[in-house]
Structures are given as C-alpha cells and as structure tokens.
C-alpha atoms as a printed R data frame, in Angstrom:
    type eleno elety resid chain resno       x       y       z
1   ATOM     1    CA   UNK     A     1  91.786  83.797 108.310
2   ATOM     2    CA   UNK     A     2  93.705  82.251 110.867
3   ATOM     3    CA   UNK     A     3  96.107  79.995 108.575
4   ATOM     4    CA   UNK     A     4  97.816  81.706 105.865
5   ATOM     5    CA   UNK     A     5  99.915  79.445 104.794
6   ATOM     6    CA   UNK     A     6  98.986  78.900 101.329
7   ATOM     7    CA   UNK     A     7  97.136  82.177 100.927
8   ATOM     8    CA   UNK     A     8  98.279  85.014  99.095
9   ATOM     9    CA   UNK     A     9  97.906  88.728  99.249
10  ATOM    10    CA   UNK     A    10  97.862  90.569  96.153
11  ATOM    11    CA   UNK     A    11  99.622  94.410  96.778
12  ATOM    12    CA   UNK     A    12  99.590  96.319  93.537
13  ATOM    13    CA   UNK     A    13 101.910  99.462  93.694
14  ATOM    14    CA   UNK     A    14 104.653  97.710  95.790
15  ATOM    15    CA   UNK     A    15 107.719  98.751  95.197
16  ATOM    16    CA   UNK     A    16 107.734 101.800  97.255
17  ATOM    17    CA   UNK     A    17 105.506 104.423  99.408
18  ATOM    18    CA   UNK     A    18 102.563 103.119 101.131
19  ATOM    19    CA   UNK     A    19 102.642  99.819  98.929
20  ATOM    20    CA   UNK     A    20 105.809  98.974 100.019
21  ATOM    21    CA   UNK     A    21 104.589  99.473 104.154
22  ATOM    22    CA   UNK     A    22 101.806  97.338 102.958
23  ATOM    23    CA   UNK     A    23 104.052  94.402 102.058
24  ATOM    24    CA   UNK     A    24 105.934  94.661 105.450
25  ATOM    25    CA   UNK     A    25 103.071  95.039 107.214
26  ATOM    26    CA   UNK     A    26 101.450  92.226 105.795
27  ATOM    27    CA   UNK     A    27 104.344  89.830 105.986
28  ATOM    28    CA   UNK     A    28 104.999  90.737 109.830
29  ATOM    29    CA   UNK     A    29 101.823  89.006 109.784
30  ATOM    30    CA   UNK     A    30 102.956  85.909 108.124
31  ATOM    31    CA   UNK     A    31 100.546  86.460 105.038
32  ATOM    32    CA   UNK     A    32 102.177  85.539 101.579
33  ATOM    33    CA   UNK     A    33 102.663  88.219  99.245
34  ATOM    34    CA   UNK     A    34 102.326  88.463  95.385
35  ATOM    35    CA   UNK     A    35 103.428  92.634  95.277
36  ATOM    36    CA   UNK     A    36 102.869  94.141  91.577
37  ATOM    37    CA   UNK     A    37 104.753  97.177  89.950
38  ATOM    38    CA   UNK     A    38 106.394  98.035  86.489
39  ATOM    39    CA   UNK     A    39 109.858  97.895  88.020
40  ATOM    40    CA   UNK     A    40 111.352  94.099  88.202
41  ATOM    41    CA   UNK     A    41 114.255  95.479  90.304
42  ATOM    42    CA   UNK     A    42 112.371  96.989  92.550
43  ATOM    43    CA   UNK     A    43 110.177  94.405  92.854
44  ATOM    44    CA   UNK     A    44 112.982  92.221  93.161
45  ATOM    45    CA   UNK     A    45 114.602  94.074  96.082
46  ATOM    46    CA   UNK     A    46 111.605  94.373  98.090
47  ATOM    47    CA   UNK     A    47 111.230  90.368  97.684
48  ATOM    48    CA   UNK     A    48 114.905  90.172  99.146
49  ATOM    49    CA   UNK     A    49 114.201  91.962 101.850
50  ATOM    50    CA   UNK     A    50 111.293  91.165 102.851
51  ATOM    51    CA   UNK     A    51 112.368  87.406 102.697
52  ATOM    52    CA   UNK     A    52 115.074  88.254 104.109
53  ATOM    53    CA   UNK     A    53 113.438  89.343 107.314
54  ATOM    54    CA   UNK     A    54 110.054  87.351 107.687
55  ATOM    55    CA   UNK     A    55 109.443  83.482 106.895
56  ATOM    56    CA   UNK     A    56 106.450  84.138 103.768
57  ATOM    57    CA   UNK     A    57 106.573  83.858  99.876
58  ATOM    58    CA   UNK     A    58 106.992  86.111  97.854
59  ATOM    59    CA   UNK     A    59 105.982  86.376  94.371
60  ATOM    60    CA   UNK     A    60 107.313  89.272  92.261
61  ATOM    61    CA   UNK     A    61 104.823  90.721  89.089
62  ATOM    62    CA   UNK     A    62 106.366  93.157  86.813
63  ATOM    63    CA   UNK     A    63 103.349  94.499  85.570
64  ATOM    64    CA   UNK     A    64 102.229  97.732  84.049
65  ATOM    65    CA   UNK     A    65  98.364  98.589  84.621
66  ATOM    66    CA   UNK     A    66  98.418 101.407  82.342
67  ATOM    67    CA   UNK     A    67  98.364  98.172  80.073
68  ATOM    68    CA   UNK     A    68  94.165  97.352  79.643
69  ATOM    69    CA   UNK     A    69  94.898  93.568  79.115
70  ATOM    70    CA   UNK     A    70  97.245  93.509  82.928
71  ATOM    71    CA   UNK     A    71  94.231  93.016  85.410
72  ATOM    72    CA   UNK     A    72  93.056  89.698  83.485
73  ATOM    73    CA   UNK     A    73  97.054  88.671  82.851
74  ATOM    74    CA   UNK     A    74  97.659  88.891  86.516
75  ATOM    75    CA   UNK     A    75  94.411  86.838  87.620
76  ATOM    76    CA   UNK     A    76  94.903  84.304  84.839
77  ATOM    77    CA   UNK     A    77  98.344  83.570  85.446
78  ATOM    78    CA   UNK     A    78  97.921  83.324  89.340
79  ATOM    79    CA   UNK     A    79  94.814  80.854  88.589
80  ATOM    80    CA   UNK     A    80  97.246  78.211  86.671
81  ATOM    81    CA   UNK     A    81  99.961  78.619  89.697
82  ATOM    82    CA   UNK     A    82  96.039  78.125  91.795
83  ATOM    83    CA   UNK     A    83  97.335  80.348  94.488
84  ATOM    84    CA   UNK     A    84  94.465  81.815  96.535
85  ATOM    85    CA   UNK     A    85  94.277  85.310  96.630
86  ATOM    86    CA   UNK     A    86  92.707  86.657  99.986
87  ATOM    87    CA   UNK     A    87  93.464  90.099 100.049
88  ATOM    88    CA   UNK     A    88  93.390  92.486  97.557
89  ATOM    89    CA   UNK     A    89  95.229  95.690  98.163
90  ATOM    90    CA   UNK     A    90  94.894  98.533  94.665
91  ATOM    91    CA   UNK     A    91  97.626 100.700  95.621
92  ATOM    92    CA   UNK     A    92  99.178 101.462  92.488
93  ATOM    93    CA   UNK     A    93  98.973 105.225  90.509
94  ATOM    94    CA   UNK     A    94 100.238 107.990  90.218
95  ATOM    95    CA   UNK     A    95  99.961 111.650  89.903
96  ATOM    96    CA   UNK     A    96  99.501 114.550  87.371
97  ATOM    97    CA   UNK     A    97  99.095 118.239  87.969
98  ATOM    98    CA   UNK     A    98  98.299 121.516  85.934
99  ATOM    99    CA   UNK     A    99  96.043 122.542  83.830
100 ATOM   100    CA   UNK     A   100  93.702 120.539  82.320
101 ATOM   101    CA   UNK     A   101  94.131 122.238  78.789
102 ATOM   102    CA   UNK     A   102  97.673 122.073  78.853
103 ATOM   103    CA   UNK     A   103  98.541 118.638  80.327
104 ATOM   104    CA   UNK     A   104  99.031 115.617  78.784
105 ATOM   105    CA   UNK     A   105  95.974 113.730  77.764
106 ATOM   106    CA   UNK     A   106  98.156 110.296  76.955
107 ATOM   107    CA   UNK     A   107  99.004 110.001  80.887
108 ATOM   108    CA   UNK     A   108  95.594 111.204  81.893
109 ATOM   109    CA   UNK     A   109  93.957 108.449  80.246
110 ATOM   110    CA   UNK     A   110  96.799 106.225  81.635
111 ATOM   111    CA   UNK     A   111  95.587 107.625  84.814
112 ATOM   112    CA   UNK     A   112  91.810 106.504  84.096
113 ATOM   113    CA   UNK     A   113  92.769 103.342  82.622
114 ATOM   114    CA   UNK     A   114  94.932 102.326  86.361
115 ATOM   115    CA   UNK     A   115  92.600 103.708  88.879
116 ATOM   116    CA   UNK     A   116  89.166 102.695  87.328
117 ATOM   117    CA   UNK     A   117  89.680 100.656  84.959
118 ATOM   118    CA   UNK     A   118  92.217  98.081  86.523
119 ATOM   119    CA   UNK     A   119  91.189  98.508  89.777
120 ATOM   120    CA   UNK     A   120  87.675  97.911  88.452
121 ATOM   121    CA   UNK     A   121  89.013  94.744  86.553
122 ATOM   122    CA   UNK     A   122  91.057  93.361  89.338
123 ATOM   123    CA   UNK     A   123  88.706  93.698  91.861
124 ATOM   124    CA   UNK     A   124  85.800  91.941  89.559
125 ATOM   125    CA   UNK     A   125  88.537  88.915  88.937
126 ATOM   126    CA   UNK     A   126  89.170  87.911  92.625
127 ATOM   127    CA   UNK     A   127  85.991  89.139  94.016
128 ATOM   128    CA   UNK     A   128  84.067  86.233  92.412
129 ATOM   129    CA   UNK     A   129  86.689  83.311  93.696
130 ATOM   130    CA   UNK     A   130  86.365  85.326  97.254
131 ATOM   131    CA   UNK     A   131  82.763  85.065  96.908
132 ATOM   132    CA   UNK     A   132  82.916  81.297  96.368
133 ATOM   133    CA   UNK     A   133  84.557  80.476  99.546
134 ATOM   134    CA   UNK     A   134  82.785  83.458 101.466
135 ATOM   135    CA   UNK     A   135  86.197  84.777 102.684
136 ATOM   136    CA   UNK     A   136  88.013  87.658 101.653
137 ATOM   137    CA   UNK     A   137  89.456  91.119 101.972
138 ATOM   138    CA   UNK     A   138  89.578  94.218  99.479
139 ATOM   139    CA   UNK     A   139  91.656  97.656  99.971
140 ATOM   140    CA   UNK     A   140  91.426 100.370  97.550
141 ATOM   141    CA   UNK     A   141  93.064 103.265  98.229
142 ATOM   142    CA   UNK     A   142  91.772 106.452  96.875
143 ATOM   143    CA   UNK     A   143  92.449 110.177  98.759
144 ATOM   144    CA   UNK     A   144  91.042 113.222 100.331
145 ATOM   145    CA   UNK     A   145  90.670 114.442  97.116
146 ATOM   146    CA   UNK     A   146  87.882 112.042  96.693
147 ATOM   147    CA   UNK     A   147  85.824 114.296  98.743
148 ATOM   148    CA   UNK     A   148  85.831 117.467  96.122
149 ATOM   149    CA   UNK     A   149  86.507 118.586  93.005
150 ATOM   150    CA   UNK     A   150  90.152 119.068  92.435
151 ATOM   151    CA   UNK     A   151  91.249 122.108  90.264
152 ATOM   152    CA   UNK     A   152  95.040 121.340  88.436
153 ATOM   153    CA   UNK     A   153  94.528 118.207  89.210
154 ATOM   154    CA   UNK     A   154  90.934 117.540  87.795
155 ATOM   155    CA   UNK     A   155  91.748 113.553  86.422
156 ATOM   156    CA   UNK     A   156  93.100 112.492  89.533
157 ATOM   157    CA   UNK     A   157  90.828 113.721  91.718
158 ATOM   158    CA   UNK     A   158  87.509 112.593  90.167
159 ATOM   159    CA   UNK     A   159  89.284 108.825  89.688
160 ATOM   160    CA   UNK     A   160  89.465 108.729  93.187
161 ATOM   161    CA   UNK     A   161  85.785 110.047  93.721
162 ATOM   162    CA   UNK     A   162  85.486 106.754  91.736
163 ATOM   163    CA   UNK     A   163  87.381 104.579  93.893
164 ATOM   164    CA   UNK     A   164  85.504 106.218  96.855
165 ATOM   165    CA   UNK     A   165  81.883 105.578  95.834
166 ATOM   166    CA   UNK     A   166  82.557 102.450  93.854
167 ATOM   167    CA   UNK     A   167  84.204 101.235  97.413
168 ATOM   168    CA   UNK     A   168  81.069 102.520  99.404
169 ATOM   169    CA   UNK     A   169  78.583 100.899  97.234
170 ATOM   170    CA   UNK     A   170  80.583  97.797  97.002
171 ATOM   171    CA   UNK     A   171  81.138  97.492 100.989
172 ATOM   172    CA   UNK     A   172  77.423  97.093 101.030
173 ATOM   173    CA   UNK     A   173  76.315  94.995  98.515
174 ATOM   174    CA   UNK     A   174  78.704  92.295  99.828
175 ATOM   175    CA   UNK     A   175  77.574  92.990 103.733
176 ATOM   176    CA   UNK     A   176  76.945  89.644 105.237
177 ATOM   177    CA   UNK     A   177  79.008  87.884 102.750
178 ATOM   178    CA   UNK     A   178  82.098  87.188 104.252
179 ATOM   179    CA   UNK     A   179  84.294  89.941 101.937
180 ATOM   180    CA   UNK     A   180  85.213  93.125 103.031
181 ATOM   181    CA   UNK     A   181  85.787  96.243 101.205
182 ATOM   182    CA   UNK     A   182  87.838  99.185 102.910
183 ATOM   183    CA   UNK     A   183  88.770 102.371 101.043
184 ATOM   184    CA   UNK     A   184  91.681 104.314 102.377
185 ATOM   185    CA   UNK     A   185  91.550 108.004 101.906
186 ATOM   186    CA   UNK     A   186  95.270 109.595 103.204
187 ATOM   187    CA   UNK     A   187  95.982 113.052 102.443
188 ATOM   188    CA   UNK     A   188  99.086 113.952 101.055
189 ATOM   189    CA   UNK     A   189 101.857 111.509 101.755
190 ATOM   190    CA   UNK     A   190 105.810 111.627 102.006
191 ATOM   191    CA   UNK     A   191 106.129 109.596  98.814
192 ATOM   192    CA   UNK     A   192 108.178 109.746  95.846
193 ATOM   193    CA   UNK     A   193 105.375 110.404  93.487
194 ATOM   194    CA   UNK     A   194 105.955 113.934  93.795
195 ATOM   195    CA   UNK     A   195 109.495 114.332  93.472
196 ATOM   196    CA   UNK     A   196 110.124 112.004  90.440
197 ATOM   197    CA   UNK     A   197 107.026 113.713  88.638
198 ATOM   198    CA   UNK     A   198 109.573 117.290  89.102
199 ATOM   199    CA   UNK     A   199 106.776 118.858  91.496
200 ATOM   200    CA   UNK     A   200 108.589 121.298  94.059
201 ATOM   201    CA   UNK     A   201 106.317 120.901  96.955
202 ATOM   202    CA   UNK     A   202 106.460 124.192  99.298
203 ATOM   203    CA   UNK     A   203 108.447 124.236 102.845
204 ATOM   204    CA   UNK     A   204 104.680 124.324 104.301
205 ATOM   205    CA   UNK     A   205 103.389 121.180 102.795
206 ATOM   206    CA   UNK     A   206 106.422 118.974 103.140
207 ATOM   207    CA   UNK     A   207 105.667 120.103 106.950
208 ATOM   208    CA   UNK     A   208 102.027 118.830 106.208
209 ATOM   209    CA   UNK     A   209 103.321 115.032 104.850
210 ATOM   210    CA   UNK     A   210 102.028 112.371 106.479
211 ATOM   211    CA   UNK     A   211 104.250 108.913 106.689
212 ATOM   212    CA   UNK     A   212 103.587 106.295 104.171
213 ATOM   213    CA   UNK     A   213 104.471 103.702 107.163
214 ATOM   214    CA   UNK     A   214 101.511 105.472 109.533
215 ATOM   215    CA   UNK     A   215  98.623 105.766 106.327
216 ATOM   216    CA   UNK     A   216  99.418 102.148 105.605
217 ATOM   217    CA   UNK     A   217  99.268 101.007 109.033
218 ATOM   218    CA   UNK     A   218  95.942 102.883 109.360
219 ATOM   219    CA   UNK     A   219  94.829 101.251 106.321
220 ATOM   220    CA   UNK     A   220  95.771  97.626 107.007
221 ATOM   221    CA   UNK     A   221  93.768  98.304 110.914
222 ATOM   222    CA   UNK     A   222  90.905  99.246 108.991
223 ATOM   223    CA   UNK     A   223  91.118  96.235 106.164
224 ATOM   224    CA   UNK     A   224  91.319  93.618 109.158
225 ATOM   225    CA   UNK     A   225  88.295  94.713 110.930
226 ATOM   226    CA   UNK     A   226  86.131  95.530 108.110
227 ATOM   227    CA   UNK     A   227  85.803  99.233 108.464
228 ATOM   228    CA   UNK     A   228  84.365 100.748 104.894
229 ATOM   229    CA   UNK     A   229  86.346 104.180 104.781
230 ATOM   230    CA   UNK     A   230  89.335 105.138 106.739
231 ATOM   231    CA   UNK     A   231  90.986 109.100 106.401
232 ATOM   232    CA   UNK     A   232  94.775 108.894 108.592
233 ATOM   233    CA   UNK     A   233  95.388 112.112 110.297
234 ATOM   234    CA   UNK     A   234  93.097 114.024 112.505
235 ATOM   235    CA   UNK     A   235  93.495 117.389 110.232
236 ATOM   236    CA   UNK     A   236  92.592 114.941 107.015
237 ATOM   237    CA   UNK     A   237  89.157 113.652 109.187
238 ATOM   238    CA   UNK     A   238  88.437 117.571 109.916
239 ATOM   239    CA   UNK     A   239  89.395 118.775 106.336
240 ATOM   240    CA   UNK     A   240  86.631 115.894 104.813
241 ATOM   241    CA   UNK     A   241  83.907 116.715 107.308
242 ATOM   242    CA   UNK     A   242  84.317 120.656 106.210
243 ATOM   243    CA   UNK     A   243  84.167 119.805 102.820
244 ATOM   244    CA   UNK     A   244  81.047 117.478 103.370
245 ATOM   245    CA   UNK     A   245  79.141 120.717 104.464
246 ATOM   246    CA   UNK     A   246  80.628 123.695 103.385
247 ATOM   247    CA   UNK     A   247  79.239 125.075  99.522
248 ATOM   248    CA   UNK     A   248  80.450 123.164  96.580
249 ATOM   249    CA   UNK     A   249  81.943 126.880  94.827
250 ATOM   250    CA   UNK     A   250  83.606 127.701  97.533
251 ATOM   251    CA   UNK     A   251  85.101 124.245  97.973
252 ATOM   252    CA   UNK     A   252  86.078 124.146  94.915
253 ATOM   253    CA   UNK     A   253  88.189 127.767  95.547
254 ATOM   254    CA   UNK     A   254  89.702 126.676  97.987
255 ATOM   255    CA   UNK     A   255  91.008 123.382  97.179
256 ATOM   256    CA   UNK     A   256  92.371 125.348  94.187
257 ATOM   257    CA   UNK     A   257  94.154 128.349  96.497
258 ATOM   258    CA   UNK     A   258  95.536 125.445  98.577
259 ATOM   259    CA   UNK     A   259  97.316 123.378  95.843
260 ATOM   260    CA   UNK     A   260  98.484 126.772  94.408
261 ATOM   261    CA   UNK     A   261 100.505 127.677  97.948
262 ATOM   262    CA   UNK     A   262 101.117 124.342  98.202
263 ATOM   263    CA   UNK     A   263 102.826 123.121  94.816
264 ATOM   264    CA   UNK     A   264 104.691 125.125  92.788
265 ATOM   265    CA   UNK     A   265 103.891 123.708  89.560
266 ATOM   266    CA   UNK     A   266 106.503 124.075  86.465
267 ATOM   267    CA   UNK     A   267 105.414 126.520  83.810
268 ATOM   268    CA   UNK     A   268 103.386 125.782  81.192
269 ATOM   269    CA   UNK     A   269 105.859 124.752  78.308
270 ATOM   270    CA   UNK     A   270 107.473 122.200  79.971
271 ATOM   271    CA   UNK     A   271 103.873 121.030  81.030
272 ATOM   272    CA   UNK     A   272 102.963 120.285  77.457
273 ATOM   273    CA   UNK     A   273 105.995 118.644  76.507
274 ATOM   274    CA   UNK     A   274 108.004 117.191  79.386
275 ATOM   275    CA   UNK     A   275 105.836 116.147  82.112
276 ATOM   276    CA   UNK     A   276 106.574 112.812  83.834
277 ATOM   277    CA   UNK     A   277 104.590 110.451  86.057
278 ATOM   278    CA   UNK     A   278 105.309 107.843  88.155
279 ATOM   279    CA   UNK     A   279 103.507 104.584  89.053
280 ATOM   280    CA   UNK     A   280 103.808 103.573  93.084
C-alpha cells in the first residue's frame, strides 16, 4: 500500500468528530478520500480544506445511512466512477439516551439500521473487491460500551456489542488474507453528538472527554498495522478489563449509576416528544 495514487479511502461520518480527524489524518498521508455524511455543506467544507492543505482527492457523498438502500448506492455508484476503495473506515452514528420505554423507537431503529445494518452492508460490498486483489483495510468503530450492557442507553450499547464481535470474528476469518479488520473502542469523546442531541453532560465528565484528534489517531495506528481491537486512554483499557471480570449484575449497576452522575438527562416529556439525534 505504498502508492495511493488512485486509491480511495472511504470515511463514513466525516464531517466532524473523530471522522473528520480521520480524513486529515488520512490525507497527511497522501491517501484519497471519498468522506460520507448527510450534510453536503459540511461535507463540502471539509473537502475545501482538506484540499486546501494536502495534494489528494476528494470526493464528497451526501448520504444518509439511516436510509436501508445507502450502503449499496454508495458502492454502486463508486463502481461506475471504478475508484478502488482500500480502506474502509464506519464512523458514522449517533446517540440516544433515556429510557427505553419512553424514547423514541423511530430513531432507535434508525440507530440499528446505521450501525448494523449499513455497516454490515458496506463492509460486505467492498470486502469482496478487497478480497479479489488480497489488499485491504477495514475500521469500525464501536465503544466501551461494547463491553456491557448499557442501562438508558440500551440500543446503542448492544449495536456496538455488534460492531465489536462482528469485528472480532471478522478479523479472523480473513487472517492470512491480506485484509485487515480493526475495531476502535474510545470511551466518551469531546464530540458534538452530545450537545446537539440537548444532553447536559456534568462538570466531571466533560473533565473525563477524551480528544476526537487523539481516539482517531489511535485508531488509524491500529488500522495500519493490523491490530484487531484498540480502547484510547489508559482509564478506558482499565475500565474494559474490570468489566471483563467483575459480575454481570453488578456491571450492569454500575454502568447505570455512572451515566446517571454523568448525564443529566432531560425529563421524561420532552423525551417522548422532542428528542433529537445527530449523525457524525
């Protein structure tokens, strides 16, 4: 992977937080980019500056992967342009918290439909032209919350258990064939997912935020060598092993207690009826 002059990497999720250090990242490299999100302007000022600064090609993809028929949109359309995707970075989602009961099921299976679903569909799409040339590079980035059951924010937490074990099992059926599947697991990140989904995140946790630049540089180290699961932050690596052998109950208390001191979540009423998401 030497050359990457006419090969593209594919960044879903690009228009801002650890998507967006992904596409700088990547281009400081001198990697192509095709970066995915539902806002063209966004898109279209990341292309600017990223242009701007490094010598690549960029190709912008308003896209929304809430949207089932997306994944094969995006592969079909890159196949006619026959631009070679090498690396696969599924960065895009977003995040939803309460209670189950009371939150919206529309955006929860929004939330199922972009983190298993697409991811699933996207990865299936370019894994098999990868596979053909023996050459390539996956990224899918899940969470510590992979690593236990996540009470007020059940959906999100058990996609990225998906995105976690689907990873892990796909890392080693491919071993030996020259693609690579890394899962990134960051704890809580200074993004905007939670301030334009109106969470209030506590003076403690904002203290506990880890940089989207320093996740996604941890995550691109991993992608080029191969590693199968990477967790930025030494208090993330400790939190994951604890969880790994402490009881499942009293994981699952804790985890709770946590996000309760952690985010102060809006009352219930405006849960039902005014909740909003964002997408990365």
């Amino acid at each position: 992977m030497a050359n990457y002059k006419d090969r593209y990497a594919l960044i879903t999720g690009a228009s801002s937080g650890i998507g967006y250090e992904f596409t700088k990242l990547l281009a400081k490299d001198g990697i192509n980019l095709i970066i995915v999100s539902r806002s063209k302007n966004k898109l279209e000022q990341v292309k600017a500056e990223i242009e701007n600064k490094y010598r690549v090609k960029i190709k912008i993809l308003p896209k929304d992967l809430s949207n089932p028929k997306v994944p094969l949109e995006i592969f079909s359309g890159l196949e006619k342009e026959d631009l070679n995707v090498e690396i696969l970075i599924n960065n895009a989602g977003f995040t939803l918290l309460g209670k189950f009961s009371e939150t919206d099921l529309q955006k929860e299976l929004e939330m199922i439909q972009v983190y298993v679903n697409s991811l699933t569909s996207l990865t299936k799409l370019f894994l098999r032209k990868m596979l053909e040339k023996r050459e390539g590079k996956i990224l899918n980035v899940a969470s510590t919350a992979a690593f236990q059951p996540g009470p007020l924010h059940s959906v999100y937490a058990a996609t990225k258990a998906y995105i976690l074990h689907f990873s892990e099992a796909l890392a080693n059926e491919l071993q030996g064939s020259g693609v690579s599947v890394t899962c990134l697991c960051p704890g809580r990140t200074r993004t905007q997912l939670f301030k334009r989904a109106n969470i209030e995140i506590s003076k403690r946790a904002k203290g506990n935020l880890m940089d989207p630049a320093t996740v996604a540089k941890a995550g691109y180290l991993a992608l080029k060598k191969g590693k199968v699961i990477v967790i930025p932050g030494l208090k993330n690596k400790l939190l994951v092993f604890l969880v790994r052998i402490a009881p499942r109950n009293i994981v699952t208390k804790i985890t709770r207690r946590m996000l309760e001191k952690e985010i102060l979540l809006p009352p219930s009423n405006f849960l039902k009826s005014h909740y909003k998401t964002t997408f990365n």
